[in-house]
C-alpha positions in Angstrom: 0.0 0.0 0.0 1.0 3.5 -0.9 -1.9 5.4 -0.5 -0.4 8.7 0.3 0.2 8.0 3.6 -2.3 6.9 6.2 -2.0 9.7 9.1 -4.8 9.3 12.3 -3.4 12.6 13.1 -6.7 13.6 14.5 -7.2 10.5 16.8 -6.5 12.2 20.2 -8.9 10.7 22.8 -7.0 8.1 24.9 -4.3 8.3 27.3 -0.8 9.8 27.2 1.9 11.5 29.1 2.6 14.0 26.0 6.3 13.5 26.1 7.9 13.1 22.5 10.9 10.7 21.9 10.8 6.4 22.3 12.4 6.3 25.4 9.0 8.0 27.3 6.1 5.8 25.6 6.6 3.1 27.7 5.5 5.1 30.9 2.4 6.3 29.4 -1.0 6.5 32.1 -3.1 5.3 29.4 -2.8 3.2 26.4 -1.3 3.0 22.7 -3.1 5.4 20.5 -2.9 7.0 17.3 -1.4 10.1 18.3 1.8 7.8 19.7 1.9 5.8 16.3 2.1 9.2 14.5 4.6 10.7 16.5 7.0 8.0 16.7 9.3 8.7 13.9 12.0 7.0 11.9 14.9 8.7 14.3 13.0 7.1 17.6 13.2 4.5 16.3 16.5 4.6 14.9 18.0 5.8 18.5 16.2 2.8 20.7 18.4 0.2 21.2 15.5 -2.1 22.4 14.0 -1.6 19.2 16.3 -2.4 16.9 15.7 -5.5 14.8 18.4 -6.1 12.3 17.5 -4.2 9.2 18.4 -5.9 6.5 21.3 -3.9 4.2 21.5 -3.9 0.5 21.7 -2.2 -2.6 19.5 -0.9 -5.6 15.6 -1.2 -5.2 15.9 -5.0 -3.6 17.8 -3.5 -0.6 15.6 -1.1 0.1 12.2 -3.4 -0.2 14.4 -5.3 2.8 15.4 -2.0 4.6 11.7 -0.8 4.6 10.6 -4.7 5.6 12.9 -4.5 8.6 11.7 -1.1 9.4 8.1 -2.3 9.5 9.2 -4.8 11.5 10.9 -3.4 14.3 8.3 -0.7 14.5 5.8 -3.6 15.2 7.8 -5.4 17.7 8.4 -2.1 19.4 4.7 -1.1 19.5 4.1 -4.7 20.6 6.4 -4.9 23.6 4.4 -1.7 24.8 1.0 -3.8 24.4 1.9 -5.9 26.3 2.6 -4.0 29.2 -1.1 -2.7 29.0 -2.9 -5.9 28.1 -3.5 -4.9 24.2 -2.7 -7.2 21.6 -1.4 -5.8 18.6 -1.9 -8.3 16.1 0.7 -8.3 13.2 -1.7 -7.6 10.2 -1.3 -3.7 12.1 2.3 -3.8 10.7 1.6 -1.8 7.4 -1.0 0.6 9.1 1.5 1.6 11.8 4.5 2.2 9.1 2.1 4.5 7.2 1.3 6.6 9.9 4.5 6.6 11.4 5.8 7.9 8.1 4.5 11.4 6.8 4.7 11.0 3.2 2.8 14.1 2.7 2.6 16.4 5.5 1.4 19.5 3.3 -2.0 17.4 2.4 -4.9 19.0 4.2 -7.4 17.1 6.3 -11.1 17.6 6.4 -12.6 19.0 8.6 -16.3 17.9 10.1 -18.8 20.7 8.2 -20.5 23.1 11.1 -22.4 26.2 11.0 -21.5 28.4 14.3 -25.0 29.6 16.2 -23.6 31.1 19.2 -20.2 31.7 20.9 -19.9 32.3 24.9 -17.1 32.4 26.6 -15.2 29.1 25.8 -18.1 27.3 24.6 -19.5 27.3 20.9 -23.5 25.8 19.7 -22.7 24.6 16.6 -25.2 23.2 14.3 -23.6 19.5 12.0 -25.6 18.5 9.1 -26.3 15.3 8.5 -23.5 13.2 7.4 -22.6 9.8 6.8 -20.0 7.9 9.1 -17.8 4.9 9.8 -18.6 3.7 13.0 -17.2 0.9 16.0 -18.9 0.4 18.7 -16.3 -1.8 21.2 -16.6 -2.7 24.8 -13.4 -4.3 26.1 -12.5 -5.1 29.9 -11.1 -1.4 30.1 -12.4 1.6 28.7 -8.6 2.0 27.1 -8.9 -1.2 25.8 -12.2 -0.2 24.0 -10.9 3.1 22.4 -7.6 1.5 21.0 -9.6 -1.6 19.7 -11.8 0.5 17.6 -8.9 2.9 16.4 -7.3 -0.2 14.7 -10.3 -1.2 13.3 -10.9 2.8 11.8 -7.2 2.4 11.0 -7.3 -0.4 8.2 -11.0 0.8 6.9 -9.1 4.0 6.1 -5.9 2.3 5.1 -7.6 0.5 1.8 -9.4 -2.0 3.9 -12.1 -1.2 2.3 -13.7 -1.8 -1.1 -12.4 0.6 -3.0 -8.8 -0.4 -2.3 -7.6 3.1 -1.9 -7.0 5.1 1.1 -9.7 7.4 1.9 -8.1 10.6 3.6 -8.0 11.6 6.8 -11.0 13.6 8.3 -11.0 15.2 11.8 -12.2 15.5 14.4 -12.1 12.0 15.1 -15.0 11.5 17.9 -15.4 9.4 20.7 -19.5 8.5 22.0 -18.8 8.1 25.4 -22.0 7.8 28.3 -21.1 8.4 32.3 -23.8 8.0 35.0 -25.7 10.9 36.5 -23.2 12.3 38.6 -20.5 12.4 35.9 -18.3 10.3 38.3 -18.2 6.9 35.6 -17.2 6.4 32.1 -19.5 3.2 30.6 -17.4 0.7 28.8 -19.3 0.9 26.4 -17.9 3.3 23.5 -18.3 4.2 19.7 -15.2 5.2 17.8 -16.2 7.5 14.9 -14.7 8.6 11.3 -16.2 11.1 9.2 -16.8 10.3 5.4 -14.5 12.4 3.5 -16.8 14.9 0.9 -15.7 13.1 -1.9 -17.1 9.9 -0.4 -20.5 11.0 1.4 -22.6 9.7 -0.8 -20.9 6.9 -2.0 -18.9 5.4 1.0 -16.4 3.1 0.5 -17.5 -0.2 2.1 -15.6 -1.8 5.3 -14.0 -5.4 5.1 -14.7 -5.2 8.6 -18.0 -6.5 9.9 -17.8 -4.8 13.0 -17.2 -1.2 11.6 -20.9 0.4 10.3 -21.4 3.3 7.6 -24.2 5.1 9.8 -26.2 8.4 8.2 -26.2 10.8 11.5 -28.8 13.4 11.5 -28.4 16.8 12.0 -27.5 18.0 16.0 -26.8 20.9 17.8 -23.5 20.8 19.7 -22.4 22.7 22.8 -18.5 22.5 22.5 -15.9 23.3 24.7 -12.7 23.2 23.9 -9.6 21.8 26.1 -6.0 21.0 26.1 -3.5 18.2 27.0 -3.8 14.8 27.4 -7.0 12.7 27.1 -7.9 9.8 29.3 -10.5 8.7 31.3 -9.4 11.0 34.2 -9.3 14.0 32.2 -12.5 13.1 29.8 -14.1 12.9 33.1 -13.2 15.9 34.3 -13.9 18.1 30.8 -17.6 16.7 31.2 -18.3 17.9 34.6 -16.5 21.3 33.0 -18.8 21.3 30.5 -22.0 20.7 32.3 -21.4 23.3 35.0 -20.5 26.2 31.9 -23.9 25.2 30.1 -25.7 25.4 33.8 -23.7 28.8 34.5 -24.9 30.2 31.1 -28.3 28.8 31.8 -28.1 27.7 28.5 -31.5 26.1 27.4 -30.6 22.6 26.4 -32.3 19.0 26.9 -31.6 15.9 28.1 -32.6 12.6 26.6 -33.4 10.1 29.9 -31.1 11.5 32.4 -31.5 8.7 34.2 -29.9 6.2 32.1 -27.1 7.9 31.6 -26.1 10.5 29.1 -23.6 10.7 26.1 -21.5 12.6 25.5 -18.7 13.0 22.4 -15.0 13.8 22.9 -13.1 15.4 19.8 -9.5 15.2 18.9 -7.8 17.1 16.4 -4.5 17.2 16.9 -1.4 14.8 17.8 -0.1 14.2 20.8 3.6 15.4 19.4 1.8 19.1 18.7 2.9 22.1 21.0 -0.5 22.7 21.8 -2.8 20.0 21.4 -6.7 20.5 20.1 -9.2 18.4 21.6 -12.9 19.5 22.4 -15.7 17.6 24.5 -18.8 18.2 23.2 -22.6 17.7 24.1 -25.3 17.3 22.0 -28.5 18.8 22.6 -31.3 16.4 21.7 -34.0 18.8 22.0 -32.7 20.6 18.6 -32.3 19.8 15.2 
């Protein structure tokens, strides 16, 4: 596969320290994600000494088929060993979506971003309004809520990554968006979660189909969407705490917005936009009102 180069860059919803460089990623308070695969470049892994595998020398275009296998291959075994130590299996068939996003083979191209219109800016909240829209969709629920998010990133990974049935790789969108649901009190995270890719334009009415049978091309209607946006790391701790951020802001503003049986818990959708190499990094928690449309 050459496809351009498959970048998640937009993937920032699970767990990390934010440190760059190989030598911090084992340390990490959450799990693998997307953001780590992209930032972990060809000098990381070049420097690591527990990564290196033995690539293979040689010359003219044979050598360097064997240089890029060896590459591919150490960067596997290095993201493996890390699994491991978090009870993820990265199984090997990730080798060639993990190459492509740890190599930018065209950081100029621009991503897409989700279509809005803005209704109303206050303070550091926006009401957006999102049309309705067509998107590739995971729903997982592993033993851990970590478990759950990286799960379906792999999964989004290889639909984008020509694992799909048009062969070709599809462009990156962002956000990428997390449906998360907590309890009443805001003090829970369900296990349950759907990991969410937006349909590039050129695709919308059309999409590409997934080899996957877990992963679902799902027409969204329109929503309003109180957004709030927030920086650093993203794990369960901090989701947590961007929600209960959230709800007190709306309640503050006295913002007029519904709730869809409170009791049973209520979603909400966390937004990432950036990587976790990025100086500042852009990642949003949103909450969509029900009552509009």
């Amino acid at each position: 596969m050459n496809g351009g180069g498959c970048r998640l860059n937009g993937g920032g919803v699970m767990g990390g320290d934010g440190r760059g460089g190989a030598g911090s990623r084992g340390h990490h308070t959450g799990l693998i994600t997307l953001e780590d695969l992209e930032s972990f470049t060809e000098d990381d892994l070049d420097s690591d000494p527990a990564s290196s595998g033995g690539t293979s020398q040689g010359e003219g275009d044979g050598g360097e088929v064997m240089e890029e296998e060896g590459e591919q291959e150490q960067l596997l075994n290095f993201w493996q060993d890390i699994g491991r130590q978090h009870r993820v299996d990265i199984p090997r068939d990730m080798a060639e979506p993990i190459q492509q996003l740890t190599v930018e083979l065209d950081s100029s191209q621009d991503r897409q971003r989700v279509p809005f219109t803005l209704l109303m800016r206050h303070d550091k909240m926006e009401k957006r309004r999102y049309e309705k829209g067509r998107w590739a969709c995971v729903c997982m629920k592993e033993e851990t809520y970590e478990q759950s998010i990286c799960g379906g990133f792999m999964k989004l990974m290889r639909y984008i990554c020509q694992q799909n049935s048009s062969g070709t790789y599809l462009g990156m969108t962002i956000p990428i968006v997390t449906l998360v649901q907590t309890d009443t009190s805001h003090s829970t995270l369900g296990r349950q979660v759907t990991v969410a890719y937006y349909i590039p334009q050129q695709h919308q009415q059309q999409p590409p189909m997934p080899f996957d049978p877990d992963i679902a091309i799902e027409t969204w209607p329109s929503a309003v969407v109180y957004s709030r946006a927030f920086s650093g790391s993203t794990n369960e701790v901090s989701i947590l705490e961007q929600i209960r951020t959230l709800t007190a802001a709306l309640d503050s503003a006295d913002m007029n917005f519904s709730l869809v049986n409170p009791s049973l818990g209520i979603s909400f959708i966390v937004a990432g936009y950036t990587s976790v190499a990025a100086p500042q990094r852009h990642n949003e928690i949103w909450f969509v009102d029900r009552g509009e449309a």
